[in-house]
N, C-alpha and C positions, 0 to 999 in steps of 0.2 A: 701718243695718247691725246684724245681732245676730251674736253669734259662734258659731261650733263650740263642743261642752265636750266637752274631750280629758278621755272618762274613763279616768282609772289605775285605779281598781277594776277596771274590765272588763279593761284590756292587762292587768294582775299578772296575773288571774286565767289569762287564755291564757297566758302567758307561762308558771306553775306548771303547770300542765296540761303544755305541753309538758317541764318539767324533770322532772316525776312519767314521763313515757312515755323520758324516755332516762335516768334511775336503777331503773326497771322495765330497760331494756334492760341497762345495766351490772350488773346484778344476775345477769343470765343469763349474766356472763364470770368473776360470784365477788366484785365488787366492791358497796362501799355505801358510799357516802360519808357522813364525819362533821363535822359541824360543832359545835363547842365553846365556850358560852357563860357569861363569866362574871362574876353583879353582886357586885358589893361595896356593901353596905350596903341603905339600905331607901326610897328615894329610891320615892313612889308610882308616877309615870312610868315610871322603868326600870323598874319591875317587870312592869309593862301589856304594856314592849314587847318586855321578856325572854321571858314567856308567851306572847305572841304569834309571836313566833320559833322558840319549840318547838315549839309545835305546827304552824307550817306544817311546820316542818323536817319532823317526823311525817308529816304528808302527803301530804309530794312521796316518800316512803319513806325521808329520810334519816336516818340516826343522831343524838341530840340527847342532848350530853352540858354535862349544867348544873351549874353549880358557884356556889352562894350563899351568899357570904364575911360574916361580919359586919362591922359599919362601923367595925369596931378595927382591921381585918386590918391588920398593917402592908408596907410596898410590899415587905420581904424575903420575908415571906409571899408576899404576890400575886406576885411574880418569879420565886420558886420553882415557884407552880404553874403557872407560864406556860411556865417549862423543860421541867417535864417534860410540858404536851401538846405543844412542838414535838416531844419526842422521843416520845410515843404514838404509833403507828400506823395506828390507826381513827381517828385526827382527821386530818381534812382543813382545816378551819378551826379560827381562832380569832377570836373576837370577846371584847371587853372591851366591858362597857360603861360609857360615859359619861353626866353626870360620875362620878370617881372622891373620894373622898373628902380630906381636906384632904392627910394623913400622906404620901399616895403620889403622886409625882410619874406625871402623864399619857403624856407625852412620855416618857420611862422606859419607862413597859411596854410602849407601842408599838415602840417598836422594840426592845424584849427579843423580839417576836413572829419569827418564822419567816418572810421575808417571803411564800415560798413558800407561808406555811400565815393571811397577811394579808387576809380575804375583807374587811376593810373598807375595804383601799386607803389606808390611814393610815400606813405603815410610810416613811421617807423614800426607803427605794430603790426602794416602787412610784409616789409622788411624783414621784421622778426619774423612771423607767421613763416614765412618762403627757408628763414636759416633753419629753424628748426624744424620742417617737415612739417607743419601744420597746415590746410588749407586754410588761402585766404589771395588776395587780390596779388596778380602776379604782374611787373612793368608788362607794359605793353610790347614793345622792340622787344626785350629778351624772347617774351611768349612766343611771340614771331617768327625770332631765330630757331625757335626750339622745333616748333613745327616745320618749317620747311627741313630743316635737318634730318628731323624724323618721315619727309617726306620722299625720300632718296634712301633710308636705313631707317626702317623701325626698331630694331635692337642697338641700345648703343653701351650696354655695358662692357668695361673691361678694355674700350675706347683709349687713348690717348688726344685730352681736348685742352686747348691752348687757348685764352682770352689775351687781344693785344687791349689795351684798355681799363681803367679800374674806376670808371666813374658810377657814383651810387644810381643812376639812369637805366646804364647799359652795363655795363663791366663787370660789376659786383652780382647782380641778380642773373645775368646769365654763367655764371663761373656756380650758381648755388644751381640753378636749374638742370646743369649740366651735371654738375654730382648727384642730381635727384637721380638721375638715368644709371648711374654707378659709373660714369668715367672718373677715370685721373686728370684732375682738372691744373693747369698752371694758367694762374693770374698776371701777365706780363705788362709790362710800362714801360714807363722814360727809362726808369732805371737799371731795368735787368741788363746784367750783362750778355752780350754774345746773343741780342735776340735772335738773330738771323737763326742761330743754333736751335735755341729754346724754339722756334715756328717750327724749323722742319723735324720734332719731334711729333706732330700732332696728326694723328688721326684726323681731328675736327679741329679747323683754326679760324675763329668769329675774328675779324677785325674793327674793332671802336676805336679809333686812338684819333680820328678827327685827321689827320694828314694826308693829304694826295696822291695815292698811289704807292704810300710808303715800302705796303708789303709787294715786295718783288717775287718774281716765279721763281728763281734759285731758293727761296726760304720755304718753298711748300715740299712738304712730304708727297713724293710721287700716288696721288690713286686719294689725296686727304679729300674732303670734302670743306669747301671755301664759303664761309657766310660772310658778305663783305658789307657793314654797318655804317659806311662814312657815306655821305654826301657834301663835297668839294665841288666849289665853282672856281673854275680855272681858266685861263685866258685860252681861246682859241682860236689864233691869226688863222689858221687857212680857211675859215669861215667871213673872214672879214675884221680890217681895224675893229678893237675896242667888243668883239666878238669875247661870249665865254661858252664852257659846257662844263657838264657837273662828272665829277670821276669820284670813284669810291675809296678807300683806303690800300685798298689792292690794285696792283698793275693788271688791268684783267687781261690782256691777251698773253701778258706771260703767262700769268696766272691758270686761262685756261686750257694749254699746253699740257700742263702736268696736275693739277687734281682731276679725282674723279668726276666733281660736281661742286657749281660755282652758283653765285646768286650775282644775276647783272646791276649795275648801278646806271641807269635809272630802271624800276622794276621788279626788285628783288626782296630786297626789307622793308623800305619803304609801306608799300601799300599792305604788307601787315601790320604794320603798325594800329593802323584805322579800324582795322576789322576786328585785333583784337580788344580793341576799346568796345566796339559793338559785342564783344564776346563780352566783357567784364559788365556793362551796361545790365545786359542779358541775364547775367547770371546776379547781378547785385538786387535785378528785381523781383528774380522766384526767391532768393535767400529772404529778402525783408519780408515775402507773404508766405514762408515756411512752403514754399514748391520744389518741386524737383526739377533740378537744371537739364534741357533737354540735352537728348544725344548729339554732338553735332559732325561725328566724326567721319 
């Protein structure tokens, strides 16, 4: 057996297509949605993926309003200017990005945010909202995972689906996303025992856990479907001294050996991540002008 590769490059990309054609369409009612981004400090990564953010936001035609704080800012600073884009009007979102620097507590600004105005789904009332079945702002990554999932199997109840990972990001929201579908969901970690056992019971097995290739193809259930979450930069001599390349949490070529259908690192989760920000954006701007969210399926 070789597997499907669930590309996320290709779904983002339709995915923005269709969000660029219904902010083209809101546009023609007066409306443009904003979303408001902003890093504190100089951290290389966040910068990559702050830039990267703006410019989809550009786009899809949305409004990108950036704000790059120095690594002194202190959290009264950052607090302040967090107050006043909830109360801005052309912002429809806000995003902070992580990590924040030592001075300012994380948890803090998040929920200083708007949850209304929350497109990262971090805020604990949209937390709550997701445990209890309620609509409201879902993480972006879980989103992601959920739909390329559903992009290989649109029915997933009744499933056997396995989270390596329990962080409030990644871990926790899609282990709730996955029960909304009505799988049997097990939330695994450091701690479980016999993971290797606990992986290959799963229909569906998302890997978070941040390590290199942890998940081995012996641990996947023959025919499961493989969402692989980790992004790892790892030395890679046959490329040259002092060379790296980036690998997932799963060994993909064992990997793709034996599940049905795999998500590659680089390519796979990643670039949903973005899109579904440009979905939440989307959707935080008809909710504030009482609209209806378009279709974008």
């Amino acid at each position: 057996m070789s597997a499907t590769i669930i590309d996320g490059k290709a779904y983002a990309a339709g995915l923005r297509s269709r969000i660029t054609d219904a902010v083209r369409d809101l546009g023609q009612r007066g409306v443009r949605p904003g979303l408001a981004v902003i890093l504190v400090g100089e951290d290389p990564a966040s910068q990559i993926y702050v830039r990267n953010k703006a410019k989809l936001t550009v786009e899809v035609g949305m409004a990108s309003f950036e704000h790059v704080l120095p690594a002194s800012t202190t959290e009264a600073e950052l607090l302040a200017l967090v107050a006043k884009l909830n109360g801005d009007p052309t912002v429809d979102g806000i995003l902070v990005q992580l990590p924040l620097p030592r001075q300012i507590d994380a948890q803090k600004v998040i929920e200083a945010i708007d949850p209304a105005k929350d497109v990262d789904g971090f805020h604990p009332i949209n937390a709550g909202r997701l445990m209890t079945g309620v609509p409201g702002f879902v993480s972006c990554t879980p989103l992601g995972c959920l739909l390329l999932v559903r992009s290989v199997r649109r029915d997933l109840a009744g499933l056997d689906a396995v989270v390596v990972g329990r962080s409030n990001i990644v871990g926790k929201p899609m282990a709730q996303l996955l029960l909304s579908q009505s799988c049997t969901v097990t939330t695994a970690h450091s701690k479980t025992r016999d993971l290797r056992e606990v992986c290959r019971r799963a229909d569906i097995l998302v890997a978070a856990v941040g390590r290199p290739e942890m998940v081995r193809g012996d641990w996947i259930k023959p025919g499961a479907i493989v969402i692989d979450v980790g992004i790892n930069r790892v030395p890679n001599p046959a490329a040259g001294e002092g060379k790296t390349k980036v690998v997932g949490d799963v060994a993909y070529d064992e990997a793709f050996k034996v599940a049905s259908a795999i998500t590659p690192v680089p390519g796979g989760v990643g670039p949903m991540t973005i899109a579904c920000l440009l979905r939440n954006t989307l959707e935080a701007a008809c909710l504030r002008r009482g609209l209806a969210m378009p279709a974008l399926h």
